[in-house]
N, C-alpha and C positions, 0 to 999 in steps of 0.2 A: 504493500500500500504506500509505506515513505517513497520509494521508487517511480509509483505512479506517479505519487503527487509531485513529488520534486519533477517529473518531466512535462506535466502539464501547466507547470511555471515555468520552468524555462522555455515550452512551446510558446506561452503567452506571453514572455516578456521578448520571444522574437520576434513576434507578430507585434507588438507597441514599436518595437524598434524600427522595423521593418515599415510599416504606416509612416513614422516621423519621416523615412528618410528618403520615403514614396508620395511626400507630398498630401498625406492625407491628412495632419495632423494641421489645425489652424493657425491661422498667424497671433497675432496679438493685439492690444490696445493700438488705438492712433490715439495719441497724446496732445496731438500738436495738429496743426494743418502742412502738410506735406513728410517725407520720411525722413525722420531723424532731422540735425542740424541742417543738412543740405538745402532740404525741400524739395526735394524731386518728386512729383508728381507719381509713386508708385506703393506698390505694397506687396508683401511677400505672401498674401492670403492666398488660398486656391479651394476649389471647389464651388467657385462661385458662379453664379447662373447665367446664362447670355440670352434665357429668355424668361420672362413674369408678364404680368397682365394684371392693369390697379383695375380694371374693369371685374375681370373674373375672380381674383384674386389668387390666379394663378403664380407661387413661389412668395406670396408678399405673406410674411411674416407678421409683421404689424402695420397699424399705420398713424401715427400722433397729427392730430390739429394743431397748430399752430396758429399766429397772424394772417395778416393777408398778404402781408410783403414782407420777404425775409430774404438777405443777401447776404447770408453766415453760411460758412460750410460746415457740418455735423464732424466736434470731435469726440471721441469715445474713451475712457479709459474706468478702471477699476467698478464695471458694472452701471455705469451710466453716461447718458448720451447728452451732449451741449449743444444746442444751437439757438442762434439769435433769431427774435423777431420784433413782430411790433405789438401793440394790444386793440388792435379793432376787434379782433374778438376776445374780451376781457374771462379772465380763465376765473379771476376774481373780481365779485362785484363792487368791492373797495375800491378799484384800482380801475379809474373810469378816464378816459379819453387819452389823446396820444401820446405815446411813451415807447422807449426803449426796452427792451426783454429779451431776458436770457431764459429758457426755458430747460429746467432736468428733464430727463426722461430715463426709468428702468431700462437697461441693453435687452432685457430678454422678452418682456411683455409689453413694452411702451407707456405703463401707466406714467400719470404726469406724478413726480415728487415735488417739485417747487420751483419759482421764478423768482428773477429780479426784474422789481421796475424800476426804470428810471424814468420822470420825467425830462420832457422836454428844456432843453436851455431857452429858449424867449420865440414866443409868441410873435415878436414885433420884427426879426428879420429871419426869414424861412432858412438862407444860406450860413446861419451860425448850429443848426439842427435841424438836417431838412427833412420838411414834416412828414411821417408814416413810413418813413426808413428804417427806424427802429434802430438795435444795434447791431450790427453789419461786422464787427469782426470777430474773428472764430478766438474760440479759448485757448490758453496753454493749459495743460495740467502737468503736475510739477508735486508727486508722494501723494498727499495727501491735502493739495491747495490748487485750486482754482485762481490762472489770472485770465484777465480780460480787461479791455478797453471800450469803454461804453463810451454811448453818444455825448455823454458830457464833456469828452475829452478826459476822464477818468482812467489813471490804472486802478483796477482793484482786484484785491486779492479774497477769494472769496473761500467760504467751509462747503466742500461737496455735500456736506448732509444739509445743508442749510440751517434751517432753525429748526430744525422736525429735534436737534439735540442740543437746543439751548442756543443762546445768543456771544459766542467767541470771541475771543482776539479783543484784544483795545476799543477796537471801535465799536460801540456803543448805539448809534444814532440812526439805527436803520427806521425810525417810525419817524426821522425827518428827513431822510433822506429818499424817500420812493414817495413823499409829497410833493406837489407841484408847488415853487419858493416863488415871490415876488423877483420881478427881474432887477426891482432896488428897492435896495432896503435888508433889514434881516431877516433870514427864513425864520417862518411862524408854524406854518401849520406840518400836522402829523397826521399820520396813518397808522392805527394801532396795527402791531406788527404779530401775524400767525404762523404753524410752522410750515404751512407753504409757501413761506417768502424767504428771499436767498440772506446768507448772512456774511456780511461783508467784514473781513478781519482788521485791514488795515484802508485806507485810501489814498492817492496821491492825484493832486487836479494839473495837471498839466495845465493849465489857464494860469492860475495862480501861483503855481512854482518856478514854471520854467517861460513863462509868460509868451505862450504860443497864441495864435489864431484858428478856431476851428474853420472848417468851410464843409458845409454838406454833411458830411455825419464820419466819422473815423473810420478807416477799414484797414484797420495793423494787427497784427498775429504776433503775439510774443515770443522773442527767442529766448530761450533758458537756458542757461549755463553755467551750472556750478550754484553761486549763490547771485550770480547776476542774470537780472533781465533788461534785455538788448529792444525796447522802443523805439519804432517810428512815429514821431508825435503825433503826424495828422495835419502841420502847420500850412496854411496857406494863404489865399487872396480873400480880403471882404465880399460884400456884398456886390461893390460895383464889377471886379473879374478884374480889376485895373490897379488896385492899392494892394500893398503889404504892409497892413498896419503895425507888426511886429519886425522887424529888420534883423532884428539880433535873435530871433530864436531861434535855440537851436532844432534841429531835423532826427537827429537820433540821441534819446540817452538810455543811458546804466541804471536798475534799480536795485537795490541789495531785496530779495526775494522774500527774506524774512522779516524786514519792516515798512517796505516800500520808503528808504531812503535815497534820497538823489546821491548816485556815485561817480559819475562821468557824462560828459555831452563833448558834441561835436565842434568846433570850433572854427568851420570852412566856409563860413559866411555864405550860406545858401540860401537863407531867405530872402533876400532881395531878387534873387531871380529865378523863385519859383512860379512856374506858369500858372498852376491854377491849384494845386493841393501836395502832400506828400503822401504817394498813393502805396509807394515799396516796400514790402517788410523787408528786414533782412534775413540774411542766409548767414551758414558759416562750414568752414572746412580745417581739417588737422592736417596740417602741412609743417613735415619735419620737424615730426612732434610738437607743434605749437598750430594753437587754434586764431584764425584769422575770419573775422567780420567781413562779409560782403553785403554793400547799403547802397541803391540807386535814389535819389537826392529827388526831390522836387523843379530842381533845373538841370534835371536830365542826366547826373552826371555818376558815373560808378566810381566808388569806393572802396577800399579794402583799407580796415583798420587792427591794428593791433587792438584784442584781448585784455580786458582785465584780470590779472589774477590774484592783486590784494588790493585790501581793502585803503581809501586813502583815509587822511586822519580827519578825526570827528569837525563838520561844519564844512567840508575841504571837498569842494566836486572836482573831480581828474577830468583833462583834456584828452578825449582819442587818440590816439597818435596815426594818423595817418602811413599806410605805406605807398601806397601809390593812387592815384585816379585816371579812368578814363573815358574820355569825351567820344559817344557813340557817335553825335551828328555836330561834326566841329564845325561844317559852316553855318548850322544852324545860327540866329542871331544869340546874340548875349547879355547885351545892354536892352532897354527901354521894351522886353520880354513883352509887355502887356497890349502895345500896341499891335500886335499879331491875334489877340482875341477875336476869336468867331470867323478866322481865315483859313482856309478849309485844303488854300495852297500851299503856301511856307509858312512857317515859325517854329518855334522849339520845340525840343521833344520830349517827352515825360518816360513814366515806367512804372506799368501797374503792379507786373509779376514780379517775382521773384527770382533774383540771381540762383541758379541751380551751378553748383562744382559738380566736376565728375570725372575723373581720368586726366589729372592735370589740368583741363580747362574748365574757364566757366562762359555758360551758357544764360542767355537771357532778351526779354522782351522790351521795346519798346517802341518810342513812334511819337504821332502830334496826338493831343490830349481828346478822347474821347467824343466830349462835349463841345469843348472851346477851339482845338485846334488844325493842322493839317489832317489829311488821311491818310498820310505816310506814316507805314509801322514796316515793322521787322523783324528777324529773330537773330543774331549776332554771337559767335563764339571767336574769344579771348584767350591769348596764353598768355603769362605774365611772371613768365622761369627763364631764367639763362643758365643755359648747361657749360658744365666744365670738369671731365671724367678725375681731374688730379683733387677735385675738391670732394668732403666729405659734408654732406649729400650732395651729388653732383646737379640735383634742380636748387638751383639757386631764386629767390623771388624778387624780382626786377623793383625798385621804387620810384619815386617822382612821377611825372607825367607819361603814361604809356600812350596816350593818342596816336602816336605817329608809329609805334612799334608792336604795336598788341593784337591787333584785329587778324584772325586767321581767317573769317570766310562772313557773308553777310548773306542773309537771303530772305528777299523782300517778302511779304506779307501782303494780302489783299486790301484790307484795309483796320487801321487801330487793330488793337488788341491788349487784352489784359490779363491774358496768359501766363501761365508760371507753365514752364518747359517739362516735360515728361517723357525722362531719357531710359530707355532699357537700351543694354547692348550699343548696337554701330545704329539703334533708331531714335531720332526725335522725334515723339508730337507734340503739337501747339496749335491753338485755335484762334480767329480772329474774329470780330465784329462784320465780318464782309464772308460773314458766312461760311467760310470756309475752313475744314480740317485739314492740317499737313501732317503727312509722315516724311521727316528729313533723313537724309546719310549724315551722320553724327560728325562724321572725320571731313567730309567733304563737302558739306552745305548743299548740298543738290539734293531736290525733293525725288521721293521715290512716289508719291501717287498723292493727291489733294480729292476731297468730296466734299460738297456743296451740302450744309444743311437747310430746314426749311426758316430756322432764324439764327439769328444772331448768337454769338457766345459770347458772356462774361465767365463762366465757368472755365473752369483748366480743365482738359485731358487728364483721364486717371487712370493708370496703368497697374492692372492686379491679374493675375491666372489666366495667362496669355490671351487678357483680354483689354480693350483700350474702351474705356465710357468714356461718354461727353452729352451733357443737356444744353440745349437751347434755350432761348428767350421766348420761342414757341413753344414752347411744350413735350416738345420729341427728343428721348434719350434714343443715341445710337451707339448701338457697341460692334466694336470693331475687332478683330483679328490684331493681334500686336505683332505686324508681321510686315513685310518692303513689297509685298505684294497686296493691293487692297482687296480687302473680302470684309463686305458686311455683312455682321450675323445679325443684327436685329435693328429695327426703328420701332420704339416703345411711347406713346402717345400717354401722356399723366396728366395730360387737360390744366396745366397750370405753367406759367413760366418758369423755369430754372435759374438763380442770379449763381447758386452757391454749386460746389464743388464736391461731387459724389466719394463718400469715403467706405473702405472696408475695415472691418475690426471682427476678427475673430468668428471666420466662417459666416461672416454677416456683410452685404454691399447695402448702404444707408445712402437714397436718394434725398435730397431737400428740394423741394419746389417753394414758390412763393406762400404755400398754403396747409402744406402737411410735408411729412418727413414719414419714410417709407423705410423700412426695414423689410430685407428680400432674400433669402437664403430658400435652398434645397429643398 
């Protein structure tokens, strides 16, 4: 009998072995929006569907209500699901008219656990919180701590369980903070707080600290690192699309993760000539052993900064150190940026995606600004190594200005785009505003096949189990073959537009449309 049993363990622990290393075994949490520090538009999940149906309910697992507009991409970790919206449809009768919202949701059954609201910053100009956008940027999670940047131009750091287990951390004041405050004067009123509302540990207002400008509603993704989180403010133009009322703000800081303390900001004088917002999160990569910041700027321009790795002394914010930059569209204008608004031929170029590293280069999007500016967009990959075999590591990282010495290949785009790049292998995809998918040659910039969908992408390309998703602004998910030959396996109609970026977690693909959030598995 011990003989049986000990062989029918070790049959079974061939077979777990066996499944892990056959691809049957799930991936894990998405923590963040894109994989790991890089951002690559990918995920190492498998098993997942290339066909469902919200009609029949064919492979949909669950499906959560939301808002009515939601431009957050679904991130997942330790059992539950994050994403932004807005509150036209009020989850709580307390919490009435427009606001920002971050909504939990259980990973396994969809039920709601709890929101944050925030209201709106002022009533009196649309462009400092634009109305029914809600909050628009995807979460980090970081152990057992939620960050996110809300519409208010807020980082905050928030408790996954909400208040369902008490009210946490320092900050105190969530039954005045998810009430709507006079636009002058002191906030008055409160909203007595239940435990389906989020509970906020710590706060920091980018308005008030680091004295940025909102425009339109914030769309930044946190980068975590250690005990540092890597910010893109959000800083942009007033109301008229012509002023920078802040000059001196800075475009990216540092916040110590444990108490939301200002640790470091940027120092490159970029607000003055941002075109219309600072739209880029940042990226980052381990290069010879040391981890290096990749940040595209509001005036178009790419960054790569050194890392923090201590802490500076109490009251004392550190300056980035810059290693190099580089200017994708150098003839682009540079001075008097504003007077190019709403000109649809020339002017400067922005960057909504995200710088993606991968195999020594980095990869990424940009082009004339969505709304205000040309329809010239792109996708561009960068080296920024000089080799020398007698040196120990023989890639050396180039600094000062690379404009003239960087650019390995460029290849145009149909029109804007807000794509963050989604590389597997010798393939890129990326999508643009002109409707169109590309699948690129990674090494060579030359496309391998383009397909036309029926609208528009803000969404990025997401790359999981040799399959490629992407939703439109119409309504139609189409999944693709992750392959230099096009094959499409599916066009999936969800009767709602798509703004956010489809994620997998753990033998789960999570669609977000403007109006519910769809969990789809097997």
């Amino acid at each position: 009998m011990d003989k049986m049993r000990n062989r029918l363990i070790y049959m079974r622990t061939l077979f777990l072995i066996g499944v892990m290393f056959c691809g049957g075994i799930y991936g894990a949490d998405q923590p963040q929006w894109g994989h790991a520090w890089t951002r690559n538009m990918i995920s190492p999940e498998k098993n997942l569907p290339a066909e469902f149906d919200p009609k029949t309910g064919k492979n949909i697992k669950w499906v959560a209500k939301i808002g009515n507009e939601s431009h957050s991409t679904p991130v997942i970790a330790d059992g539950r699901v994050y994403i932004g919206t807005n509150n036209d449809e009020p989850r709580n009768p307390k919490h009435q008219g427009d606001r920002g919202v971050l909504m939990c949701f259980d990973e396994k059954t969809g039920a709601f656990l709890w929101q944050l609201v925030v209201p709106k910053l002022s009533n009196e100009d649309p462009y400092y919180d634009w109305p029914k956008s809600g909050i628009a940027s995807a979460v980090t999670v970081v152990g057992k701590r939620v960050y996110v940047v809300s519409n208010r131009a807020e980082v905050l750091c928030l408790d996954p369980e909400g208040m369902a287990n008490g009210n946490d951390g320092p900050f105190k004041d969530e039954a005045r903070h998810h009430a709507p405050q006079p636009t002058n004067g002191p906030p008055s009123e409160t909203i007595e707080v239940d435990k389906t509302d989020g509970d906020i540990l710590w706060a920091f207002d980018m308005r008030k600290e680091v004295g940025i400008w909102p425009h339109d509603g914030a769309h930044s993704s946190i980068l975590a690192d250690g005990d540092f989180l890597y910010v893109n403010t959000g800083t942009g133009v007033d109301n008229t699309h012509r002023k920078i009322r802040t000059p001196d703000a800075p475009s990216l800081i540092v916040l110590n993760k444990n108490n939301g303390r200002l640790l470091a900001r940027d120092q490159e004088k970029i607000a003055p000539n941002i075109f219309h917002c600072t739209w880029s999160s940042p990226s980052m990569a381990r290069i010879n052993g040391k981890d290096v910041v990749f940040f595209v700027g509001g005036n178009g321009i790419l960054y790569a900064f050194e890392t923090l790795t201590t802490f500076p002394r109490e009251r004392e914010v550190a300056t980035l150190k810059k290693i190099w930059q580089f200017d994708p569209d150098p003839t682009a204008p540079k001075t008097e940026v504003h007077r190019y608004t709403s000109n649809r031929r020339e002017g400067p170029s922005n960057s909504y995606g995200m710088p993606v590293y991968y195999d020594k280069h980095l990869y990424f999007t940009g082009g004339g600004d969505l709304w205000w500016g040309k329809n010239e967009a792109w996708l561009k990959c960068i080296s920024f190594y000089s080799y020398d075999r007698d040196k120990t590591p023989e890639y050396q990282i180039k600094t000062g200005d690379l404009t003239e010495s960087a650019l390995v290949w460029n290849y145009p785009l149909e029109k804007h785009t807000m794509s963050t790049p989604a590389i597997i292998g010798d393939l890129i995809f990326v999508s643009d505003t002109g409707r169109l998918m590309h699948c690129v040659n990674r090494k060579t910039g030359e496309a391998y096949w383009t397909h036309e969908l029926k609208g528009e992408m803000w969404a990025s390309p997401y790359v999981a189990d040799g399959k490629v998703y992407l939703g439109s602004r119409r309504g139609d998910l189409c999944v693709f073959e992750a392959a230099k030959e096009k094959k499409l396996l599916a066009t999936v109609d969800f009767g709602a537009p798509m703004s956010g970026t489809v994620t997998a977690a753990n033998g789960v693909l999570f669609v977000p449309t403007m109006r519910e959030l769809y969990a789809i598995s097997k």
